[in-house]
C-alpha positions in Angstrom: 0.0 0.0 0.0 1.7 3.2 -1.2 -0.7 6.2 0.3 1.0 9.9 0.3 1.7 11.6 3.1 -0.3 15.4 2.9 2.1 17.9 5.0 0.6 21.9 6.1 1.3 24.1 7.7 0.3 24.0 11.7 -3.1 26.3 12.7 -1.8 29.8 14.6 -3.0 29.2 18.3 -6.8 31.5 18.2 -6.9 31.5 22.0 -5.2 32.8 24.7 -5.3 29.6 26.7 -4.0 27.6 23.0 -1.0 30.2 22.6 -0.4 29.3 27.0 -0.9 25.7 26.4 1.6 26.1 23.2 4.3 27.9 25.0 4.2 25.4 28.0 5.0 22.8 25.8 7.4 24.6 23.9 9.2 24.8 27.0 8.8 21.4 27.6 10.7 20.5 24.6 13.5 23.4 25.6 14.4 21.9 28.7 14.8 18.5 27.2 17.1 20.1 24.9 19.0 22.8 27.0 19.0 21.4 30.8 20.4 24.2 32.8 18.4 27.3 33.6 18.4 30.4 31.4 19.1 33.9 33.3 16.1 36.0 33.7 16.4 39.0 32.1 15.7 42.4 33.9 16.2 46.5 33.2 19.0 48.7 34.0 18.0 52.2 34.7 21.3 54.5 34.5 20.6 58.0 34.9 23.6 58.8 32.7 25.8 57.0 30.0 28.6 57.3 32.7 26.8 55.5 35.2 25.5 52.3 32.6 29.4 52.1 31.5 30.2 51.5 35.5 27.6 49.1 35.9 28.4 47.3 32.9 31.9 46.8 33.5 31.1 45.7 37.2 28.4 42.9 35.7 31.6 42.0 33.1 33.7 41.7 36.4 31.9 39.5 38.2 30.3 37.0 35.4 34.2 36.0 34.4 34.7 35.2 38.2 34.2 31.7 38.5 32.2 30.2 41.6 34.7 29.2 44.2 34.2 25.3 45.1 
């Protein structure tokens, strides 16, 4: 029996609850594929460029330290 195999494209999610339940397992997959954590992003308020090139070179510093153990 030789049938053909009919490939399309997959549905957009139409729901919020579909586009929830699609992330979820999305994620699902992610972890399976990358096991450690990802870092949670957040926002820098510098009142000057001054002060953002300070903090940025501090956050360089201490990410190449390696965790004493």
């Amino acid at each position: 029996m030789n049938t053909s195999k009919v490939v399309t494209r997959r549905k957009p999610p139409q729901t919020p609850a579909e586009f929830h339940a699609l992330g979820a397992s999305l994620d699902r997959e992610l972890s399976v594929v990358r096991p450690f954590a990802r870092k949670r992003g957040f926002v820098v308020k510098a009142r000057t460029w001054k002060d953002l090139a300070e903090w940025e070179s501090r956050r360089d510093v201490a990410e190449r330290r390696l965790p004493s153990k």
